[in-house]
N, C-alpha and C positions, 0 to 999 in steps of 0.2 A: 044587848048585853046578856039578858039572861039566857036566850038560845045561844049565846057563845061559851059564857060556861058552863052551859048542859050539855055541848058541843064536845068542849073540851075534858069535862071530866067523863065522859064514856067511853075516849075513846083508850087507856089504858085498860079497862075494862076490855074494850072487843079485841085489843093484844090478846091479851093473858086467853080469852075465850080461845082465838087460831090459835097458840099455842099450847092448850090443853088439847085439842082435838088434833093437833099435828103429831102432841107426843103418844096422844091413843092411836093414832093411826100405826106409829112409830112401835110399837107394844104389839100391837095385833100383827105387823110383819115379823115381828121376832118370836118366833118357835120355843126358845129358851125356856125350859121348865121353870115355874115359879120359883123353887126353892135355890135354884142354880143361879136365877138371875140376881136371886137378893142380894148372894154369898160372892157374885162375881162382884157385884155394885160395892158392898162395904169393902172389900178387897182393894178394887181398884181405887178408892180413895187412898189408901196408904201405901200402894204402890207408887201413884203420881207424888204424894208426899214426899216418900223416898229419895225420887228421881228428880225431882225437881222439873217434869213434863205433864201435860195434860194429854189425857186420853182427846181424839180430835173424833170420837164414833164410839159409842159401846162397842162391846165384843159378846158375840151371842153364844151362847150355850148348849151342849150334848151330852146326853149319855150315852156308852156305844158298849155292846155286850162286847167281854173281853175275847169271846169267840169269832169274833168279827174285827179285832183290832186292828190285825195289821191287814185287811184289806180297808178299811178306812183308811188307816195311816199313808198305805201307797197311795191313793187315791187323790187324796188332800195333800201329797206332800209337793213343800216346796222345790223341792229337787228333781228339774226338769231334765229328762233322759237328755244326758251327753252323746252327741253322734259317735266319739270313739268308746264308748261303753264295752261293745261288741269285741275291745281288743283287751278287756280288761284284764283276765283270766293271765294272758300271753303277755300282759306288760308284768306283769304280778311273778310268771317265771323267770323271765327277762332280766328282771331287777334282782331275782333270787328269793324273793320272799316267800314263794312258794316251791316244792319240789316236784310234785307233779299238778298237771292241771284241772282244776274243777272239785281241788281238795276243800274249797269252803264254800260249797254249796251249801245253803240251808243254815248257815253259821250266825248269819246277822240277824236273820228271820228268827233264830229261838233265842237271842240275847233282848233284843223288842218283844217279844212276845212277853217272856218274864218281868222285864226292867221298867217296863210304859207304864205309869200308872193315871197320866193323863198327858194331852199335847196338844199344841193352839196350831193351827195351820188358815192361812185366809181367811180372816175376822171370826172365827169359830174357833173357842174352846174344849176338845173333847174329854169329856170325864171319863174312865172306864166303872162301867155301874156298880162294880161288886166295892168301890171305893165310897158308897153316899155314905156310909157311917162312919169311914174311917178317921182317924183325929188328924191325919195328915192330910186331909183332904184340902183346908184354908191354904195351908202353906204352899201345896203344889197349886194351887190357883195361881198364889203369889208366883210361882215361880213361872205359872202357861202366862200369867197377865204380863211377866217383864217381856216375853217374846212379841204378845200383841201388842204391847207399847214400842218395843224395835224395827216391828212391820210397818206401823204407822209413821215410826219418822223415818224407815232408812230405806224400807221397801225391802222385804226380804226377798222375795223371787229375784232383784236385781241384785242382790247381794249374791244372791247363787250361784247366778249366771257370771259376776263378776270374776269369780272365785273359783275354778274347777283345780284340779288335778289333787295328787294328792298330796301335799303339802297345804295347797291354795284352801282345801275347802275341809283340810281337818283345823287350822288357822281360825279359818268362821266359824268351826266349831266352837273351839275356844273360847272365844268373843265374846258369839251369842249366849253359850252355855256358861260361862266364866260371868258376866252382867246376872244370870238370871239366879244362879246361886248367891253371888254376894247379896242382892236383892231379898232376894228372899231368906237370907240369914239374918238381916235387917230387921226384916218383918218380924219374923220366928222371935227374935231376942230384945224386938223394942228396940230395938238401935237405929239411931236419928245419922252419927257420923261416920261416915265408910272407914274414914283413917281410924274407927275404934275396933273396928273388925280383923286389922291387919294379924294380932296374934292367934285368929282365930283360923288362920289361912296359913298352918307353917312347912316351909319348902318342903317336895315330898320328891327326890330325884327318882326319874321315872323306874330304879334298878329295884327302891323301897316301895314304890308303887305297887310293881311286879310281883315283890314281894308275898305285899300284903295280900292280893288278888289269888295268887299260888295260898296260902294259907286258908285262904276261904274257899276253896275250890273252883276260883273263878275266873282263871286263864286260860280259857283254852275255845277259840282258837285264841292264842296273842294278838295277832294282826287285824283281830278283830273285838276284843274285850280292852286288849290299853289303851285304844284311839277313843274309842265309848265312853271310857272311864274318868281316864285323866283329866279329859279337859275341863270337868266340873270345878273340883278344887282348885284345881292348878291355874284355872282359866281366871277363879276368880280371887284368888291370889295374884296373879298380877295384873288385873285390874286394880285391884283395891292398892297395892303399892302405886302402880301406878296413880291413882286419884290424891293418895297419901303425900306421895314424893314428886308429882308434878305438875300441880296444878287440878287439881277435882274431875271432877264431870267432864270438861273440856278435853283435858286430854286423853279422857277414854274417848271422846267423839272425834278426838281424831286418829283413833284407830276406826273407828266406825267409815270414816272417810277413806282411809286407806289401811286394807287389813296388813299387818306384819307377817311376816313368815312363822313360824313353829317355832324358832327359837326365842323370838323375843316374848313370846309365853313362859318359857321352860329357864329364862334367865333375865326376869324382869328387874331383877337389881342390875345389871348388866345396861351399855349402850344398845339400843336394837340395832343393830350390825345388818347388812345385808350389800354382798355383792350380785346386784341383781343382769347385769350386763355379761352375758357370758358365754359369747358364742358360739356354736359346734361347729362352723364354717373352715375354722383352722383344725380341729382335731381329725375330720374325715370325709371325703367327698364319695359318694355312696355312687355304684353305678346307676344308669337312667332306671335299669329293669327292677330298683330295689325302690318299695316305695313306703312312704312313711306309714307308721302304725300308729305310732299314740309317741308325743313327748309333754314335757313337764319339769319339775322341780322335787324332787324325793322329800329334801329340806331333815332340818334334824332328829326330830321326833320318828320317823320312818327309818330312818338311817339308823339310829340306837335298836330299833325293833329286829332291822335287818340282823345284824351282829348279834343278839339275843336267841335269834333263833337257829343260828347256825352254831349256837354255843354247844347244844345238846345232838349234834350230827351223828356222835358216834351212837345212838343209840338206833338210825334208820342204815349208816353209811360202814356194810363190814368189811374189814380189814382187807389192802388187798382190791379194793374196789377201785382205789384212784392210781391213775397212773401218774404223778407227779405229789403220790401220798410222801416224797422223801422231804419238802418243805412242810411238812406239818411235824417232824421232829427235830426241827431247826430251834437254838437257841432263843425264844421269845418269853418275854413276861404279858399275859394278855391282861391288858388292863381294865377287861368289860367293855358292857355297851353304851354307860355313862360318857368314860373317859377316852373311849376308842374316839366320840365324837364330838367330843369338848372341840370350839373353834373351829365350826363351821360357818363360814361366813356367804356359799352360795353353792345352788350346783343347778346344774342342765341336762336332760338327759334328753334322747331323739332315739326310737327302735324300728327299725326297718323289716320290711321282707318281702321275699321276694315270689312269684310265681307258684314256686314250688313249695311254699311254708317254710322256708328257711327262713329263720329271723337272725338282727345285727344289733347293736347295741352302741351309740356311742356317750358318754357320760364327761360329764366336765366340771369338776370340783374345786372348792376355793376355801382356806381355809387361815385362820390368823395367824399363824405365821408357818416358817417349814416343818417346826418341830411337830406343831400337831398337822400336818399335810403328810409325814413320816410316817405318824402314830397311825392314821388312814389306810394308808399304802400297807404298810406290814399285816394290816388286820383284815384287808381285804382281799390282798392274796389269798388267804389261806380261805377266804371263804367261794372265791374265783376257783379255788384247784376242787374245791368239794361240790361245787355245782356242777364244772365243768368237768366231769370224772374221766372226758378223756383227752384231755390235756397234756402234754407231755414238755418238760419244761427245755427251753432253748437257752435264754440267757437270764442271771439274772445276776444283779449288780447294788448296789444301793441305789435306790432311789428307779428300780427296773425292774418288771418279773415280764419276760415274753414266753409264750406261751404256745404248742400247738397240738391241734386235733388233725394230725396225719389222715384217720379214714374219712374224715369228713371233708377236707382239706382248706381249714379255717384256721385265723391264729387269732390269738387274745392278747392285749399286751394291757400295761400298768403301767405309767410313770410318773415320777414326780417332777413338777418346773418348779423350783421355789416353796410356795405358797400353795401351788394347784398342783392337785393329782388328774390325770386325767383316764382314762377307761374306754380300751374300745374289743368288743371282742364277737366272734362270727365275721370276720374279716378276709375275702375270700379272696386275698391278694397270692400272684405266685410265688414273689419274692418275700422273704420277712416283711411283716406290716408296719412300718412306720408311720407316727403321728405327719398331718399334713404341711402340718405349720408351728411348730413351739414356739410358745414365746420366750421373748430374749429374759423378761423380768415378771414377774406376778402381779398380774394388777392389783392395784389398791384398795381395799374395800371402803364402801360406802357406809354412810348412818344410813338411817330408814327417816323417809321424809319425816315423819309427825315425830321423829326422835330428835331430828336436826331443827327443827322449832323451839327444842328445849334449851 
């Protein structure tokens, strides 16, 4: 008996003993500066608090001289080169959001360089050094620790991969960044209930956004500063409704599961709508020598930018320049970039080219009902005649604008079905270019799965 209780009471003792020498082991592998690891460790206890998850691994720690950021940042980033990358530039004109090519080079590279003041990629936290005194320094832990807690449950590398194009993967922006700010205003303010957050998060339509950013100097490029920007608030604005008005945590995790489009960010009081089924097969069958480039989903955040930027045309585009400039002094009220794209419910785009660098376009839009599929059509034309400067118009009708380029001898057409607008233009048919296939009626839009749970 006595060697059995001697037995028995030693052996908690030789636990506790492997586990101190496991977690020294565990300490000696992690590089993390002292004062970084303490700062992460208290952090991350009220982060987990927050969230109602347990970290499943520390998260180790860097300082990284801000000279050196963004070759870190590329390095460590999650965002694994897309094979169509290489057509970026050319989908970027294609769409119109650019007017000439290679206009944003170096654009995003000096918005990071300023904006980064730390960032978690693959269980590593990086600080930027000239940040250790800063008073915002806890907070942005707060904000790198909610990303290493969203790696740990949801795997961000496959959240990437999931997610491309650009709708897809400004959307995960959203998400990620929308989670990591309300998180972290939590911490910041001592707030325990997300639904207490909600007046702290108020609607900001992306035209105020613009605004604001124009007022501070900080628009420029667009296409590159409102994608950046927006989705913090706004992202985490409808999160926080969403946790608010449907059920908490869970149903931000099933956005996590399945990300939504752009708009169900930008109108989270709103059903998330999404008509995700949407052909090109019937808009245009491209000959064998044309071969695809890059397609995708534009979605509506992109689409409001488009319109935004074609706003200020006449300041690059002079008088005179467009040969189908007589529809731009046609009776229209433009409603902006807001309202041009209120009801959007899906789009598809596919861009083609061929041998020679000629590129094609065919695009296929859906929208809640004809009235705003109308509003579409009219706002887009006029930004079709400004890209395509030499366009010459053929026919055009309600709910019609055809369109051709005589020297080049392509045509562009517009039309409306109901609900969908559709778009195709570089079309190098001999006869007037007709859609392949209209449909008889507009199909019906879908909810978005983790909306149809509600």
């Amino acid at each position: 008996m006595p060697t059995f209780a001697a037995t028995t009471s030693m052996r908690p003792i030789s636990v506790f003993f492997l586990l101190l020498i496991a977690m020294a082991a565990c300490r000696q592998d992690d590089p993390t500066p002292p004062d970084l690891r303490a700062r992460i460790d208290s952090v991350a206890l009220r982060v987990e608090a927050l969230r109602g998850q347990r970290f499943t691994q520390p998260v180790q720690g860097r300082y990284v001289a801000r000279e050196d950021l963004l070759r870190v940042y590329d390095s460590a980033s999650f965002e694994e080169i897309d094979p169509a990358d290489s057509a970026w530039d050319r989908m970027l004109w294609s769409l119109g959001f650019v007017d000439s090519l290679g206009v944003l080079d170096g654009a995003a590279d000096s918005v990071d360089q300023a904006s980064i003041l730390a960032f978690y990629s693959r269980g590593v936290l990086w600080v930027v050094d000239d940040m250790r005194d800063s008073a915002e320094l806890d907070v942005t832990i707060a904000h790198e620790l909610v990303h290493a807690l969203q790696d740990q449950r949801w795997n961000l590398a496959r959240l990437y991969r999931d997610n491309r194009g650009l709708d897809g993967r400004l959307s995960l922006q959203y998400l990620l960044e929308g989670e990591a700010r309300l998180l972290e205003t939590l911490w910041a303010r001592d707030l325990k209930d997300p639904a207490a957050a909600l007046e702290l998060f108020p609607h900001l339509p992306m035209e105020h956004f613009r605004d604001s950013l124009r007022d501070g100097d900080g628009l420029e490029p667009e296409l590159v500063t409102l994608p950046t920007f927006h989705p913090y608030e706004q992202g985490a604005r409808a999160l926080v409704w969403r946790f608010a008005k449907h059920g908490g945590w869970a149903a931000v995790d099933e956005w996590f599961r399945e990300v939504p489009p752009t708009s169900c960010f930008l109108h989270p009081e709103s059903l998330c709508v999404h008509e995700a089924d949407l052909a090109l097969d019937p808009v245009v069958q491209m000959p064998p020598d044309w071969r695809p480039l890059r397609d995708g989903r534009v979605g509506e955040h992109y689409l409001n930018i488009l319109f935004s930027l074609w706003g200020a045309s006449s300041e690059w585009i002079p008088p005179g320049a467009l040969k189908a400039e007589s529809l731009l002094y046609e009776p229209w009220q433009d409603p902006g970039p807001d309202a041009t794209v209120d009801g959007w419910r899906g789009d598809s785009f596919r861009i083609w080219r061929d041998d020679s660098g000629n590129l094609a376009l065919a695009w296929r839009t859906s929208w809640r009902d004809s009235a705003a599929a109308e509003r579409f059509l009219q706002a887009y034309q006029r930004v079709m005649v400004k890209k395509l400067r030499d366009d010459e118009i053929v026919s055009r009708r309600p709910g019609l604008g055809l369109f051709r380029d005589a020297q080049a001898g392509v045509w562009d057409r517009v039309e409306r079905f109901g609900s969908e607008v559709w778009i195709a233009e570089g079309m190098t048919t001999r006869e007037p270019f007709r859609f392949r296939s209209p449909p008889a009626a507009s199909p019906r839009s879908s909810i978005h799965p983790a909306a149809a749970r509600r």
